[in-house]
C-alpha positions as CSV (number, residue, x, y, z in Angstrom):
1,X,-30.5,-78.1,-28.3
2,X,-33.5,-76.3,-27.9
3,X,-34.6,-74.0,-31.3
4,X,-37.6,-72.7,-30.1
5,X,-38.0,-70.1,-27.5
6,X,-40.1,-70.8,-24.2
7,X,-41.8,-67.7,-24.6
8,X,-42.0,-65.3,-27.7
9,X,-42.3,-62.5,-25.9
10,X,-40.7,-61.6,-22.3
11,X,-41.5,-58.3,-20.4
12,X,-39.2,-57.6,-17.7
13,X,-40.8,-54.4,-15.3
14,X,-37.8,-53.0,-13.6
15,X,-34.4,-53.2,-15.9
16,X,-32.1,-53.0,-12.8
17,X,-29.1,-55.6,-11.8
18,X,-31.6,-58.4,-11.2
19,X,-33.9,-57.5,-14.3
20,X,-30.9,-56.5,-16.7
21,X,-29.3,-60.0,-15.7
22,X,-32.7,-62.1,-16.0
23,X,-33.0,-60.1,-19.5
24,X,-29.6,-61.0,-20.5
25,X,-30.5,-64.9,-19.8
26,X,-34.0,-64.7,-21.5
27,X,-32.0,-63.1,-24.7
28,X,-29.0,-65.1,-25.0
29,X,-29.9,-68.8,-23.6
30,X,-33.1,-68.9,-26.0
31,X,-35.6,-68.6,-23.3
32,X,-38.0,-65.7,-25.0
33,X,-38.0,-64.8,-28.8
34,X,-37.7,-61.3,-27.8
35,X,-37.2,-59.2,-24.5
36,X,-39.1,-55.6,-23.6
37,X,-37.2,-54.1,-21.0
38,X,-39.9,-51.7,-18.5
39,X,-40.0,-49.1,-15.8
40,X,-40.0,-45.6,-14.4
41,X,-36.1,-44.8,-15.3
42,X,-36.1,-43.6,-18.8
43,X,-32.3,-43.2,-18.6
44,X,-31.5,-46.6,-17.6
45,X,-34.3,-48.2,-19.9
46,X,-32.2,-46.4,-22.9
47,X,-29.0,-47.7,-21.3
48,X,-30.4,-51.2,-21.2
49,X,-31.2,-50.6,-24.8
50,X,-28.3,-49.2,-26.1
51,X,-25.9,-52.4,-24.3
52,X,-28.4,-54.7,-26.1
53,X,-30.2,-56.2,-22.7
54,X,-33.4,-55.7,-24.0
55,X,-34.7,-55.5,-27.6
56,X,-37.2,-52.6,-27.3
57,X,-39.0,-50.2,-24.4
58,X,-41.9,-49.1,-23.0
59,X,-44.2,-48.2,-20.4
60,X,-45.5,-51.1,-18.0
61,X,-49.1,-51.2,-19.6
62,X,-47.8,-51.4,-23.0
63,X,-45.5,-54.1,-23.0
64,X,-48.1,-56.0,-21.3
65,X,-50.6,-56.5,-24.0
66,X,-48.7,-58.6,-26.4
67,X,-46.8,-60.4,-23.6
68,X,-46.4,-63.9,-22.9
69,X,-44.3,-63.8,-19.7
70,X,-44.0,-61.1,-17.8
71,X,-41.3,-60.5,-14.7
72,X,-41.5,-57.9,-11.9
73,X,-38.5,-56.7,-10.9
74,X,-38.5,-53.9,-9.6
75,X,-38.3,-52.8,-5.2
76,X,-41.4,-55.0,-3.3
77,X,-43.1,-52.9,-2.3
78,X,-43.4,-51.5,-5.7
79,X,-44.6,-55.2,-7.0
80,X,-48.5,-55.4,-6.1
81,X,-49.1,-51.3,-7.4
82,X,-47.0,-51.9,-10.8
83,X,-49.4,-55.4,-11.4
84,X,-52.8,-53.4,-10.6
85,X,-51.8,-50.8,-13.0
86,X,-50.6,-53.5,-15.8
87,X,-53.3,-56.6,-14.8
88,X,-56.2,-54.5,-17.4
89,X,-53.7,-54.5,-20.5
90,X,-52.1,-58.5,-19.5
91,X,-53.5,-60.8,-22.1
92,X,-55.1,-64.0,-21.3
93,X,-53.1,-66.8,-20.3
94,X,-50.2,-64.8,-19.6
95,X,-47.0,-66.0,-16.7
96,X,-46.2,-63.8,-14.6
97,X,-43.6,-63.9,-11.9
98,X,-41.4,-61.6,-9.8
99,X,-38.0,-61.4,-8.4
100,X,-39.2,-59.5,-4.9
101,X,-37.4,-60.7,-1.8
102,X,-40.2,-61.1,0.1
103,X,-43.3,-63.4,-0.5
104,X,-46.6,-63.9,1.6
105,X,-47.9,-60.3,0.8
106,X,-46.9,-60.0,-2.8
107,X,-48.6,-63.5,-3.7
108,X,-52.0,-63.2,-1.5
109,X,-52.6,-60.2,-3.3
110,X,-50.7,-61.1,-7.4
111,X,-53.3,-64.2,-7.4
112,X,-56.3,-61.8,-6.5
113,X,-55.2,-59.2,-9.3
114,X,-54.9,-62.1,-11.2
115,X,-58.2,-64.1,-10.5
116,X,-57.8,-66.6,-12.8
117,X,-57.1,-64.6,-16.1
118,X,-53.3,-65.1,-16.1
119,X,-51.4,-66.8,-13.9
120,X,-49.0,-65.7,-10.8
121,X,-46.4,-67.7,-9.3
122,X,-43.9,-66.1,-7.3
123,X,-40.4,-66.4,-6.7
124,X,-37.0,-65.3,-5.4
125,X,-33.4,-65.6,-6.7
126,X,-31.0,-65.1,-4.3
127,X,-28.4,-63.4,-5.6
128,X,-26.8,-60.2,-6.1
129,X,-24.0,-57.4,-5.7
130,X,-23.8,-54.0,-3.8
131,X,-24.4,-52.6,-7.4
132,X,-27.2,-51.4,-9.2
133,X,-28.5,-50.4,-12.6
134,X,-28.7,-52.2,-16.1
135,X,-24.9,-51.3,-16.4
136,X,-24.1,-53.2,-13.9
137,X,-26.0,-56.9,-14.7
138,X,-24.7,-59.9,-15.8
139,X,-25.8,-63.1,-17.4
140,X,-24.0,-64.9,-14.7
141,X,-25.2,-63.3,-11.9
142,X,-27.6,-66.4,-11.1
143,X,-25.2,-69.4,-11.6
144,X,-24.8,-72.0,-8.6
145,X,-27.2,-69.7,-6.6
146,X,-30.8,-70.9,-4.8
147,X,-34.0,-69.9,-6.3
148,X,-37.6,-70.2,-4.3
149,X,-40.9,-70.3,-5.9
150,X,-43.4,-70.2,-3.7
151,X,-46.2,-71.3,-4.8
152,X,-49.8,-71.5,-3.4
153,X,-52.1,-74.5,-3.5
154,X,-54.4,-73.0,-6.4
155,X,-51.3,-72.2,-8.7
156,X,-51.4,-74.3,-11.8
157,X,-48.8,-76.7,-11.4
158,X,-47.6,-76.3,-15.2
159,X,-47.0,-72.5,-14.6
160,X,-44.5,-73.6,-11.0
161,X,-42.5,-75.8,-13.6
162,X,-42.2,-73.6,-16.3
163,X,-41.1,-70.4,-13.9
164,X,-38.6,-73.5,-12.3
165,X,-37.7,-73.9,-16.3
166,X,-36.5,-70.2,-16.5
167,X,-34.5,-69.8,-13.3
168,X,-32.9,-73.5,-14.1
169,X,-31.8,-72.5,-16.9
170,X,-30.1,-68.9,-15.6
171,X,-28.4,-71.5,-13.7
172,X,-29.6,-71.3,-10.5
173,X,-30.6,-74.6,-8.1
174,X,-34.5,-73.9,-7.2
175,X,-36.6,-75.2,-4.6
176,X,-40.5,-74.7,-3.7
177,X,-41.7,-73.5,-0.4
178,X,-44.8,-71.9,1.2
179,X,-44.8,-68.0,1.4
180,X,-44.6,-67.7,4.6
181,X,-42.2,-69.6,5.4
182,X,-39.9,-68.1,2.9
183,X,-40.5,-64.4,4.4
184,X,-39.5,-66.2,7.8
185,X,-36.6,-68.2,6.8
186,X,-35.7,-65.2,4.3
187,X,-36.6,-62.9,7.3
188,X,-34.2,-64.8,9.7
189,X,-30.6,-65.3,7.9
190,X,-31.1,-62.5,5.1
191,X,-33.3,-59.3,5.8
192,X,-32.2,-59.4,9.6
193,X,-28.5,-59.4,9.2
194,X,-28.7,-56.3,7.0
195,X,-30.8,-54.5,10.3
196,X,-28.4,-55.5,12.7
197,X,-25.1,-54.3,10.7
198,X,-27.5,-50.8,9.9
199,X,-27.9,-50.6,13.4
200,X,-23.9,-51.6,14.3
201,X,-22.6,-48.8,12.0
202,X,-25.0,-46.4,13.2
203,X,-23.7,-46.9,16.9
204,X,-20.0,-46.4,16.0
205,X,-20.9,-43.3,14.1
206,X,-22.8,-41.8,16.8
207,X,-20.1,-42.3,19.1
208,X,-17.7,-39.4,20.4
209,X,-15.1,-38.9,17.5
210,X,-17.2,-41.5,15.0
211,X,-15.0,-41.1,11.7
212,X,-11.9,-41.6,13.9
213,X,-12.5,-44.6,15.0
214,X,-12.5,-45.8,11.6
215,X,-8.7,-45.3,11.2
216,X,-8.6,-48.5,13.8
217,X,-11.4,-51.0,12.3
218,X,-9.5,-53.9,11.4
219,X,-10.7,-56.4,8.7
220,X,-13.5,-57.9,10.8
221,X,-15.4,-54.4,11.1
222,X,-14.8,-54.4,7.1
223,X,-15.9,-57.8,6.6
224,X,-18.8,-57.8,9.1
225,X,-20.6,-54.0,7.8
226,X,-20.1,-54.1,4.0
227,X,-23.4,-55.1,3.9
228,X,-24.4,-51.7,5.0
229,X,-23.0,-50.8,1.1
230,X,-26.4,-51.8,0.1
231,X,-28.4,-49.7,-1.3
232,X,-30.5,-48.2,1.5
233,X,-34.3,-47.9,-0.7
234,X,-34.2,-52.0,-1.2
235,X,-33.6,-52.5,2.5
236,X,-36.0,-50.0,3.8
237,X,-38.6,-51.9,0.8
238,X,-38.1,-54.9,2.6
239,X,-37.9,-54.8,6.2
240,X,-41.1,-53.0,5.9
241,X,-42.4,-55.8,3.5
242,X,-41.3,-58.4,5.8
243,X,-42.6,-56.5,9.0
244,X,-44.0,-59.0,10.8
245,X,-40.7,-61.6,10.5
246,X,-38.5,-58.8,11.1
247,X,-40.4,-57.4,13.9
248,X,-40.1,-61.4,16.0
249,X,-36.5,-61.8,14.8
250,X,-35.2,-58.2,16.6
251,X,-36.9,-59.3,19.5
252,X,-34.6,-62.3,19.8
253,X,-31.7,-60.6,19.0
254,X,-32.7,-58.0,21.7
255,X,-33.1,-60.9,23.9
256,X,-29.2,-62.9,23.0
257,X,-27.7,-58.7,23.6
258,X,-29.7,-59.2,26.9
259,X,-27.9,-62.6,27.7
260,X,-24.6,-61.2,27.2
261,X,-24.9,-58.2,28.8
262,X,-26.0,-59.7,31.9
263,X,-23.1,-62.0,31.5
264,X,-21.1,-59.4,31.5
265,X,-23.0,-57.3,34.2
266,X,-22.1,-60.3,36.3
267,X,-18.2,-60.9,36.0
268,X,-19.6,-64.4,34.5
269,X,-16.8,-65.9,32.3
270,X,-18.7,-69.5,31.6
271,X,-21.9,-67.9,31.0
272,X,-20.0,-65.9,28.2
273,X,-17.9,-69.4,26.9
274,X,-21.7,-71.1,26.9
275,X,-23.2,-68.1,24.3
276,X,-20.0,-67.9,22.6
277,X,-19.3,-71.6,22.2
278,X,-23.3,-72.1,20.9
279,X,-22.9,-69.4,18.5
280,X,-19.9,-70.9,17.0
281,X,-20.8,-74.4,16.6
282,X,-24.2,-73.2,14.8
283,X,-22.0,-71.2,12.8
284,X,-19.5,-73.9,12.0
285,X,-22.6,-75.9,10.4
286,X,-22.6,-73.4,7.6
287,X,-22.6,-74.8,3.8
288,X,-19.7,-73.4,2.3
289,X,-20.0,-71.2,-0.4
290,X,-23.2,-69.4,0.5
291,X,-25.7,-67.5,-1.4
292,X,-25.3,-63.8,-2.6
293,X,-28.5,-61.3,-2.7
294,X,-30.8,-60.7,-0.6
């Protein structure tokens, strides 16, 4: 049984669903002596406080100077601007990681803020809920769900295990990969399915007599869209953050649309059986029980 914390003191920079639940691990599985809870909401800082996720609260720049680990939570693209602003007050030797869905960008430029004073290693739990806030977090949320870190080849390799140590012990099964091929993989069965539901939904609701139609969508529409539940900032963070993966990936999907509709164009039966029949033998390869989040 471990007595000692990991860390005596944990920052976590953006007290939402991910950071509440990550703050709620750090606390209660003896990973950080104690936990400051950081960001721009004041209301939801105090409500982070008040449910006991965090044992005190401050501004980004403060809870930096005494940290030992700090964790970025909060939307991508805010990542890199929130570490400029803290890198002057982060102590030597500090570990600092992030939560961000997206990776090649976010690391290039952590490890130049960092250059060499404290040390960066990035990485992504997959997993989360429709929700938001610190009221909504959880200590479970992470359990039996993937984690990436991504490291780079100048990232100390004590640092990768001891960010692997935190998000092992949340529960979560981790795994190391390039950047860039996280933001593609990430890019390909993640970020794009949210575009192409966004995109769905929008066509129905365009359509002549839109909110009608709703009174006939069956289970599958339900099913299929309640990703577009999501809360709309995060996905506009990281399709943009991901621009380059997402920006490839439409254009096959684009190109598959193209298949069927000339299929269909054509009166072409088989041609339809072929794409169909592909797609569901892919799909039949699936691991059961899949990963949450984004």
């Amino acid at each position: 049984m471990q007595t000692k914390p990991l860390f005596g003191r944990a920052v976590i920079v953006g007290v939402g669903l991910i950071g509440g639940s990550i703050a709620r691990v750090l606390k209660n599985r003896g990973i950080a002596g104690k936990v400051i809870g950081a960001g721009r909401g004041k209301e939801n800082l105090a409500t982070a406080l008040q449910l006991g996720i965090v044992d005190e609260t401050g501004t980004p720049e403060e809870a930096a100077e005494k940290a030992d680990l700090i964790i970025l939570c909060t939307p991508v693209l805010s990542i890199v601007p929130t570490l400029e602003k803290m890198a002057p007050h982060i102590k030597g030797g500090a570990l600092v990681t992030d939560a961000g869905s997206t990776k090649k960008e976010i690391v290039s430029a952590a490890e130049k803020i960092a250059a060499g004073r404290f040390t960066f290693v990035g990485s992504h739990p997959i997993a989360g809920t429709e929700k938001s806030g610190a009221a909504s977090s959880f200590e479970t949320l992470f359990e039996n769900h993937k984690c990436i870190v991504t490291p780079t080849a100048t990232t100390p390799a004590d640092a990768v295990e001891r960010v692997k140590m935190i998000w092992e012990m949340a529960g979560m099964r981790v795994m190391e990969m390039p950047p860039a091929m996280h933001d593609n993989i990430l890019g390909a069965v993640s970020h794009l399915p949210h575009l192409v539901v966004y995109a769905l939904v929008n066509a129905v609701s365009e359509m002549e007599g839109g909110e009608n139609l709703l009174k006939f969508a069956a289970g599958g529409f339900r099913d299929f869209t309640r990703i577009a539940s999501s809360p709309a900032e995060m996905w506009a963070d990281i399709a943009l953050a991901n621009g380059p993966a997402m920006m490839e990936m439409i254009g096959r999907v684009e190109q598959k649309l193209s298949e069927i509709e000339v299929a269909i164009e054509n009166n072409d039966r088989e041609a339809l059986l072929s794409l169909f029949g592909k797609a569901a033998a892919f799909r039949a390869k699936l691991p059961s029980g899949g990963d949450g989040g984004t």
